[in-house]
MMTF fields as JSON, N, C-alpha, C and O atoms, coordinates in Angstrom:
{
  "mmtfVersion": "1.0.0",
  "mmtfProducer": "UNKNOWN",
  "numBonds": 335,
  "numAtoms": 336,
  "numGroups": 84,
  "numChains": 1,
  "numModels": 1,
  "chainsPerModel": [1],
  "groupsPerChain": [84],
  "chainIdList": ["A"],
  "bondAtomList": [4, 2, 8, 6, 12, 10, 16, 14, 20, 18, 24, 22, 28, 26, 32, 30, 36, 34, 40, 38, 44, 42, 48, 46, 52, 50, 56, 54, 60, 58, 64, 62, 68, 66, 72, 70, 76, 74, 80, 78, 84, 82, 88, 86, 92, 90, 96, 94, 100, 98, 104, 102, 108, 106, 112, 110, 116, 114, 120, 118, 124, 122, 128, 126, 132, 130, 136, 134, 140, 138, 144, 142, 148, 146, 152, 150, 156, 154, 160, 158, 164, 162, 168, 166, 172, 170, 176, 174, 180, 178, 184, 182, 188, 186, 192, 190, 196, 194, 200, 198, 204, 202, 208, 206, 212, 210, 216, 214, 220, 218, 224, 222, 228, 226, 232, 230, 236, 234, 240, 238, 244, 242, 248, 246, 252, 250, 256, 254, 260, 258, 264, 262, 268, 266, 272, 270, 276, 274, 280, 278, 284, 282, 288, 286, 292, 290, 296, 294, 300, 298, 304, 302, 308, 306, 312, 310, 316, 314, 320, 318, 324, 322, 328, 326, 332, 330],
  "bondOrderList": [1, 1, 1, 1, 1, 1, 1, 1, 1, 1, 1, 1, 1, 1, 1, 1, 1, 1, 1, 1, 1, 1, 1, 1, 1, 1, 1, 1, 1, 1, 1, 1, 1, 1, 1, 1, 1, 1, 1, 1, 1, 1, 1, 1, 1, 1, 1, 1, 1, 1, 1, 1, 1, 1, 1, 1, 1, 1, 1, 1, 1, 1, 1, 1, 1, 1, 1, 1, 1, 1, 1, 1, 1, 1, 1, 1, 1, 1, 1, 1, 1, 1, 1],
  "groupList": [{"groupName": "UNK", "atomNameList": ["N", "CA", "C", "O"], "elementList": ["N", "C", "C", "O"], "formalChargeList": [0, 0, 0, 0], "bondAtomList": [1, 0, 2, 1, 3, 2], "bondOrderList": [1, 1, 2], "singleLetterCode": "X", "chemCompType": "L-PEPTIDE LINKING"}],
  "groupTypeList": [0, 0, 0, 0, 0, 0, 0, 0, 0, 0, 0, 0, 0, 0, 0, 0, 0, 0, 0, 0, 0, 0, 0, 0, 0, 0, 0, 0, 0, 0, 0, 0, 0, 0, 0, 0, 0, 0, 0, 0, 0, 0, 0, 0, 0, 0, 0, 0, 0, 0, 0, 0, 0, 0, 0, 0, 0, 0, 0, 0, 0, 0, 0, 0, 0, 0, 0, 0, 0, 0, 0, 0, 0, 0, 0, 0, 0, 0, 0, 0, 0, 0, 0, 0],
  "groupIdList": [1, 2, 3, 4, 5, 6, 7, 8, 9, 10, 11, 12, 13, 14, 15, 16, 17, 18, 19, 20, 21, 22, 23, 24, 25, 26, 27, 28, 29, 30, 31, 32, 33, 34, 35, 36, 37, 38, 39, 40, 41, 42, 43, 44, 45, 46, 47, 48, 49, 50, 51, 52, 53, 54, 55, 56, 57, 58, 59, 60, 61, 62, 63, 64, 65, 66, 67, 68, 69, 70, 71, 72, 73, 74, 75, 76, 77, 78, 79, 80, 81, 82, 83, 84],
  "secStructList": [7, 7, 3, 3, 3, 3, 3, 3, 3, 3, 3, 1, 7, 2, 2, 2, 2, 2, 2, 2, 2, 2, 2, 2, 2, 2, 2, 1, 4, 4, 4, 3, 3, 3, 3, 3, 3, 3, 7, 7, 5, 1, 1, 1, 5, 7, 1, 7, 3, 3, 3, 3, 3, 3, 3, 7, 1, 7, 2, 2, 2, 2, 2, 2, 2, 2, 2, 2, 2, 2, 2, 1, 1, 1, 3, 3, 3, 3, 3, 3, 3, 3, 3, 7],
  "xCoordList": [-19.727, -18.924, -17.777, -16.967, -17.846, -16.95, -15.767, -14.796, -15.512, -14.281, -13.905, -14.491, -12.57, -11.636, -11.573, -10.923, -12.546, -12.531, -11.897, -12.361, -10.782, -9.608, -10.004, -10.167, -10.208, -10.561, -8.799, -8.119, -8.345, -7.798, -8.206, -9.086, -8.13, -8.875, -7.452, -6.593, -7.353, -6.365, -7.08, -7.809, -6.867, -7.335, -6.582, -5.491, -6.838, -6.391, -6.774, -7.982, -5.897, -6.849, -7.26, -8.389, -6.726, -7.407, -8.176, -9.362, -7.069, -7.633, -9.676, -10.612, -9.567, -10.819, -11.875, -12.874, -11.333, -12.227, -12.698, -13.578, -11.984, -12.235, -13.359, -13.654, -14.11, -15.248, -16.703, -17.552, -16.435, -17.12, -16.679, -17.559, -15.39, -15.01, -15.385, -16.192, -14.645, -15.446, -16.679, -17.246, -17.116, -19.077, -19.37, -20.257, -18.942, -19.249, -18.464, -19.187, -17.184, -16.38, -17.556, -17.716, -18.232, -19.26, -20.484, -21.243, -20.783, -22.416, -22.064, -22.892, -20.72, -20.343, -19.424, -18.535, -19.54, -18.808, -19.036, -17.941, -19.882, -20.109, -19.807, -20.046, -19.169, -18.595, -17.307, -16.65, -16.604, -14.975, -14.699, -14.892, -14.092, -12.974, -11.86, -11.87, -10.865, -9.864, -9.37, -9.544, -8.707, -8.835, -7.509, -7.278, -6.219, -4.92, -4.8, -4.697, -4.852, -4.452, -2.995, -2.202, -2.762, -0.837, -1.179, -2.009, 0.731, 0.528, 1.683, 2.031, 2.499, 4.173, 3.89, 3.135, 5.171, 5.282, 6.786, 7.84, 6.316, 8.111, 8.159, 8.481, 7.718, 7.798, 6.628, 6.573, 5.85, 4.216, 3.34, 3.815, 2.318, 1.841, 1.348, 0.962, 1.298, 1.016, -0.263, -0.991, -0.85, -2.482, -3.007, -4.227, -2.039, -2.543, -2.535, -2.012, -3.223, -3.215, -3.873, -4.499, -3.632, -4.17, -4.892, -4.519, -6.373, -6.738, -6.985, -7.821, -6.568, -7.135, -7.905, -7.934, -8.779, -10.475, -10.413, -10.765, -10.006, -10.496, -11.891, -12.257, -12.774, -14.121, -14.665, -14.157, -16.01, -16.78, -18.382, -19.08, -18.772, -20.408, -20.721, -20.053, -22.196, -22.703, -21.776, -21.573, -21.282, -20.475, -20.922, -20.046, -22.465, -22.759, -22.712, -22.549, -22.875, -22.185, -21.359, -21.448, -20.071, -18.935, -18.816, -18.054, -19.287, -18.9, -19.883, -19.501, -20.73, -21.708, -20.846, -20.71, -20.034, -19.06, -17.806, -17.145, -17.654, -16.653, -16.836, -15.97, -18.354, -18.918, -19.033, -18.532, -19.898, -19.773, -18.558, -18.533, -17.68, -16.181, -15.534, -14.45, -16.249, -15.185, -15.719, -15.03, -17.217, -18.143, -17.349, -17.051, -16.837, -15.837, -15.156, -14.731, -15.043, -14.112, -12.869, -12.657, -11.673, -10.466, -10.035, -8.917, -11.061, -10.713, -11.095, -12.07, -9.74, -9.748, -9.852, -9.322, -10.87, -10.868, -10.286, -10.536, -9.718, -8.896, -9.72, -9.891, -10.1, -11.03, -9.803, -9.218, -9.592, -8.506, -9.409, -10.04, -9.555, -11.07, -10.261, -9.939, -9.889, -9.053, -10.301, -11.372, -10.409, -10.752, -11.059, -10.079, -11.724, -11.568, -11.318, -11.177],
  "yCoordList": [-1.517, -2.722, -2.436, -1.512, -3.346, -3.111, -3.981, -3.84, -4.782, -5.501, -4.811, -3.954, -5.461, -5.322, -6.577, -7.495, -6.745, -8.23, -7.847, -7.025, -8.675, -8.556, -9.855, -10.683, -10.328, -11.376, -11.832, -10.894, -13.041, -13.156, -13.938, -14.633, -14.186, -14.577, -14.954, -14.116, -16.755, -17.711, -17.973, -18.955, -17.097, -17.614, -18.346, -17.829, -19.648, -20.495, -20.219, -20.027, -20.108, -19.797, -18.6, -18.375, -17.908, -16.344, -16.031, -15.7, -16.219, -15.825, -16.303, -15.672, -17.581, -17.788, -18.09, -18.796, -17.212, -17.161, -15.865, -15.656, -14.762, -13.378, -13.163, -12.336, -13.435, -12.619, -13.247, -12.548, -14.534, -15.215, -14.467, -14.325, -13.988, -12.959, -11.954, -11.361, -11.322, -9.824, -9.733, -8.989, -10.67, -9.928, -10.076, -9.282, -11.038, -11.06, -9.176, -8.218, -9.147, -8.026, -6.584, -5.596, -6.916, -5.709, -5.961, -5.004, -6.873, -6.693, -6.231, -5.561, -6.645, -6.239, -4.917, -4.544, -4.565, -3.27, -2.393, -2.185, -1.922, -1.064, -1.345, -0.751, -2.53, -3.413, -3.543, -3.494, -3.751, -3.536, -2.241, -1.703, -1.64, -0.791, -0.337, 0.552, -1.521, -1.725, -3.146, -4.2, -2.956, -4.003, -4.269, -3.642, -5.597, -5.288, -6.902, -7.965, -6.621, -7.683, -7.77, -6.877, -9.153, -9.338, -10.96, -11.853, -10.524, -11.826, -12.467, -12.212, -12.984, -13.063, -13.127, -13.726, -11.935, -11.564, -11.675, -11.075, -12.913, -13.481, -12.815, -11.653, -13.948, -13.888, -13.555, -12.848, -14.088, -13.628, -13.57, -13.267, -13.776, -13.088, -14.543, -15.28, -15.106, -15.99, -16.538, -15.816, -17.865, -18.217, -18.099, -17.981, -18.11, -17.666, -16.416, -15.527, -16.23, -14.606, -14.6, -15.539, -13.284, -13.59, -11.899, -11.035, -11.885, -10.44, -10.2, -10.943, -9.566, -8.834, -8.175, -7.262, -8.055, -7.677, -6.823, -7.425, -5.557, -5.164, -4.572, -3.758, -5.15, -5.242, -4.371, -4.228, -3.416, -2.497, -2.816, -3.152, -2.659, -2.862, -4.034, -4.551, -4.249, -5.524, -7.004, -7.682, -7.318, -8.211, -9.647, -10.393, -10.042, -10.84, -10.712, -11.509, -9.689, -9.47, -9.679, -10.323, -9.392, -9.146, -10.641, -10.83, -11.925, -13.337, -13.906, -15.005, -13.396, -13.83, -13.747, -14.861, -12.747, -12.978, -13.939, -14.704, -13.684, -14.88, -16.262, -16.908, -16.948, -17.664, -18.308, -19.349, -17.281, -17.476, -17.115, -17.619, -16.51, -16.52, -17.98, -18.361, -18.619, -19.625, -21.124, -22.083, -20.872, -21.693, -22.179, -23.373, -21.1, -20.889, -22.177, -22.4, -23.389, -23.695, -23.604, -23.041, -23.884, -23.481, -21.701, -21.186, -21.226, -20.186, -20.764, -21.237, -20.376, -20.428, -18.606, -17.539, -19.097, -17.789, -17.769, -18.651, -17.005, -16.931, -15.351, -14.311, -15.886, -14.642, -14.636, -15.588, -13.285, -12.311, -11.557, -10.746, -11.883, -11.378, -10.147, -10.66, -8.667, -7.977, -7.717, -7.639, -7.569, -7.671, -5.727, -5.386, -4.694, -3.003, -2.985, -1.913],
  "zCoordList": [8.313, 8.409, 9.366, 9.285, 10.243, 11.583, 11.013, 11.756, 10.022, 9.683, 8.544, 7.883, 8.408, 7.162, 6.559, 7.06, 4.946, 4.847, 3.213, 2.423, 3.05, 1.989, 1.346, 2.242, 0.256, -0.798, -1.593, -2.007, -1.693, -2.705, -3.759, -3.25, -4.667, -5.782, -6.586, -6.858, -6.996, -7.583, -8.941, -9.077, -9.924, -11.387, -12.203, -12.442, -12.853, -13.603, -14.749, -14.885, -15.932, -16.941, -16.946, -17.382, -16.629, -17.021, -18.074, -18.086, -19.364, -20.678, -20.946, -21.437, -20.369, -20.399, -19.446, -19.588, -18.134, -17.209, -16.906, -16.071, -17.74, -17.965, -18.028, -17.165, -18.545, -18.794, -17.242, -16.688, -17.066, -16.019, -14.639, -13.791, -14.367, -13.055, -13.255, -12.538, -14.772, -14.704, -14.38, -13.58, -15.163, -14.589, -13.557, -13.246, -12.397, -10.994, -10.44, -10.164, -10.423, -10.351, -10.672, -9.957, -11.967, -12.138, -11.651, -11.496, -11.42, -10.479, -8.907, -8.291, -8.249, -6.501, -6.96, -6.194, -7.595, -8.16, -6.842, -6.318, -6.268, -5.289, -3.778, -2.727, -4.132, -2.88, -2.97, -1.931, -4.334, -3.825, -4.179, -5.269, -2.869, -2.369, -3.669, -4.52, -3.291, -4.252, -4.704, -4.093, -5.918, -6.923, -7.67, -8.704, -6.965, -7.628, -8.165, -7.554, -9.333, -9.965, -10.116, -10.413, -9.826, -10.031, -10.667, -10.497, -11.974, -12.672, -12.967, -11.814, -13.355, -13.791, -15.303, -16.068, -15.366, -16.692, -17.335, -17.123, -18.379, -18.693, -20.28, -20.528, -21.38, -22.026, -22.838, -23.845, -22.323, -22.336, -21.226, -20.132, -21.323, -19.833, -19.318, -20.226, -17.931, -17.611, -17.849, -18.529, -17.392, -17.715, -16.569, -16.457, -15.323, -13.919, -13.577, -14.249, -12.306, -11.683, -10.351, -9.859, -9.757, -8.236, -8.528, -9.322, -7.247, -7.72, -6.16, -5.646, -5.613, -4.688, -4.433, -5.257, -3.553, -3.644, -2.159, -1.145, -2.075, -0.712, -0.769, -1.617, 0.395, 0.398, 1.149, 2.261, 0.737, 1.037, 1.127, 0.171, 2.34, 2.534, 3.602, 4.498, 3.05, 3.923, 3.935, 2.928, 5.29, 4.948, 4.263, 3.826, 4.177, 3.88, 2.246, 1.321, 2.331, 0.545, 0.181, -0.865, 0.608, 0.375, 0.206, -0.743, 0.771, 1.633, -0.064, -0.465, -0.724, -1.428, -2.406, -2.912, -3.043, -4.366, -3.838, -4.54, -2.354, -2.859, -3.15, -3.739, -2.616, -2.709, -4.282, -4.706, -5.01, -6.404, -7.104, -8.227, -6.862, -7.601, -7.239, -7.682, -6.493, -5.601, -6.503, -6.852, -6.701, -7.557, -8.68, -8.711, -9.94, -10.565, -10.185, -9.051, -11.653, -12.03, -12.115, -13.189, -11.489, -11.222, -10.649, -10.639, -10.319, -9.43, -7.485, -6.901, -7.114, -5.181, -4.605, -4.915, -3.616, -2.9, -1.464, -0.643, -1.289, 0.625, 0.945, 0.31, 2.332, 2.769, 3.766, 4.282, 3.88, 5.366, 5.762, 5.084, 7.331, 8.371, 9.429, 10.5, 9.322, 10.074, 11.132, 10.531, 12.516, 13.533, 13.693, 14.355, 13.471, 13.995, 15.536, 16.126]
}
C-alpha cells in the first residue's frame, strides 16, 4: 500500500452500537495498524465517540470496513487519503 489511509469513525450511541463496530473492528483486525478511541469524560462517560482507524493492507479493504461501518445506523465515516 503506497498510501496512508486514516479512518475516522463518529459513534452515536456507543453503549449500543458496541458490539455491531466491534465485530467489524475484529473481522479487519489484520488491517488496522492502530486504534485510538477518544470520548468526553464529565460525569459519566459520553453516548458519543470518535475511533480512529489507521489502516494496513489492500486498500480496497481498508475502503470495505469503512463502507460497512458507515452502513451503521448513526455511525459517520471520514476517510484521510495521505499521498507516499
Amino acid at each position: 500500500m503506497n498510501k496512508h489511509i486514516i479512518l475516522g469513525v463518529h459513534i452515536t450511541d456507543r453503549l449500543r452500537k458496541v458490539a455491531e463496530v466491534q465485530q467489524l473492528f475484529s473481522q479487519y483486525g489484520c488491517n488496522i495498524k492502530t486504534r485510538l478511541g477518544l470520548h468526553e469524560v464529565e460525569n459519566v462517560c459520553s453516548p458519543n465517540g470518535i475511533v480512529l482507524l489507521e489502516m494496513y493492507g489492500d486498500e480496497a479493504v481498508c475502503f470495505e470496513l469503512a463502507d460497512k461501518l458507515a452502513a451503521i445506523d448513526g455511525i459517520e465515516v471520514k476517510k484521510m487519503v495521505f499521498e507516499h
